[in-house]
TORKOL-960757 format. One record per residue (C-alpha): x, y, z. Coordinates in pm, whole numbers, plus 50000, padded with zeros to 5 digits. Layout:
N
XYZ;...
***
This chain:
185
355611885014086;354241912313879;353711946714004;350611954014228;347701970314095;346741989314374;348352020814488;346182034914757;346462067314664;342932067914569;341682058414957;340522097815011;338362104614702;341352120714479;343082106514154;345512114413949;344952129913565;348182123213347;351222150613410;350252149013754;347212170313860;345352159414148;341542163414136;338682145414311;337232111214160;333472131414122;334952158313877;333532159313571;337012155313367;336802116313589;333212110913471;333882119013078;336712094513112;335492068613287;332642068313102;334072062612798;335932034312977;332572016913055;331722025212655;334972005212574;334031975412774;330791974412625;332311977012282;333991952212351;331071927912463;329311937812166;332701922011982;331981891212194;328101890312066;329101898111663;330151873411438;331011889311136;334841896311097;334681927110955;332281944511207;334921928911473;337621944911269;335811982111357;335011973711643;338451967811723;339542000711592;336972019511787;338382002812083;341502015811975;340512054011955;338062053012273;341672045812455;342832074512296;340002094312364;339932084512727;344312093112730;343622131412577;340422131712870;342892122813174;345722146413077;345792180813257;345282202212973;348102225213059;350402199813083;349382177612786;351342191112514;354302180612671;353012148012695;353212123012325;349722110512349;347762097412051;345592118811830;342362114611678;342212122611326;339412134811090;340632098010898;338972085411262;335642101411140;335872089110769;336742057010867;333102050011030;331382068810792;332562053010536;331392016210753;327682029610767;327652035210419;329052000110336;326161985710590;323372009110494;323641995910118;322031960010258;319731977210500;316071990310398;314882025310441;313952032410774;310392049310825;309902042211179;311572045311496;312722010011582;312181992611924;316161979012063;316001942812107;315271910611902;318801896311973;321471894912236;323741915511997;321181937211880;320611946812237;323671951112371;324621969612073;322021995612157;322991997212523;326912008712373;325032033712155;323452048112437;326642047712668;328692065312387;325392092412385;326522098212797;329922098312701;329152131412465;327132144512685;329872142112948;331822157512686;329792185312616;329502192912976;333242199713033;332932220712714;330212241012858;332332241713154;334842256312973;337292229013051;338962214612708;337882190512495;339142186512153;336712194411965;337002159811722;336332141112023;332832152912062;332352147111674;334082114111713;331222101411964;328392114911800;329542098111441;330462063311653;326952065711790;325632069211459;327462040511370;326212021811652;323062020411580;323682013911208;325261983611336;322531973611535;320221976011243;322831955210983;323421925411241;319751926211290;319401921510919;322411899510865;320961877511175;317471877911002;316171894611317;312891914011200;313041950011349;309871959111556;309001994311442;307612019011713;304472023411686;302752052511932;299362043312058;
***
């Protein structure tokens, strides 16, 4: 029998970061984290949706660095550089800009904001996009909170939520799913 999942030393509201530090579930070091845990799944359902191997292939990565992301979120900053935890590299960064270029080369320009939708992917797509815009914000909170964030983290979402929505666009294209511009009345 494999060991049980639940601890119950979560039963009064407080968890554990890593190295130790008790805080309450509702602080905002919990939120960044678990949001980008929710982000994750999604990324991962948008995997499910795709079929093109090498979007899976990124996709797979970015699941990848969001675990590392959430690891560096849920250390105790004082205690994390004694802990060997996983960095995020500026490679991290290049990596998906270098994706939206590949995908942008097959894509039109874009004049017009563009309604999400059209296609199961497509739309679930977006709704990781806008996840991974809460997760910086959550970021950016802690920062103005003066609680640390490395600072390639923030620059990591915004850049992944660029690439999210290039994404959207490409398997739109690639799925021959015409966009539906926005069009104020």
């Amino acid at each position: 029998m494999g060991a049980k999942i639940y601890t119950k030393t979560g039963d009064l509201g407080k968890t554990s970061l890593i190295g130790g530090t008790k805080v309450p579930k509702s602080h905002i070091r919990i939120d960044a984290y678990g949001t980008i845990d929710e982000l994750n799944s999604y990324i991962g359902l948008v995997g499910d949706y795709v079929d093109e191997s090498c979007a899976k292939n990124t996709l797979k990565k970015i699941q990848d660095r969001l675990f590392t992301i959430g690891a560096s979120l849920a250390c105790d900053p004082d205690i994390e550089p004694k802990i060997k935890i996983p960095d995020l590299t500026e490679d991290d960064i290049f990596f998906l800009e270098n994706e939206m270029d590949k995908m942008n080369e097959f894509l039109p320009t874009m004049r017009n904001f563009i309604l999400p939708g059209g296609h199961f992917a497509i739309s679930t797509i977006h709704v990781a996009r806008c996840v991974c815009r809460r997760s910086e914000r959550c970021c950016v909170n802690m920062v103005e909170h003066e609680l640390f964030v490395a600072p390639l983290i923030v620059k990591y979402l915004n850049r992944l939520s660029d690439y999210l929505f290039v994404l959207s666009r490409y398997i739109g294209h690639s799925l021959n799913v015409p966009e539906v511009k926005w069009m104020p009345r």
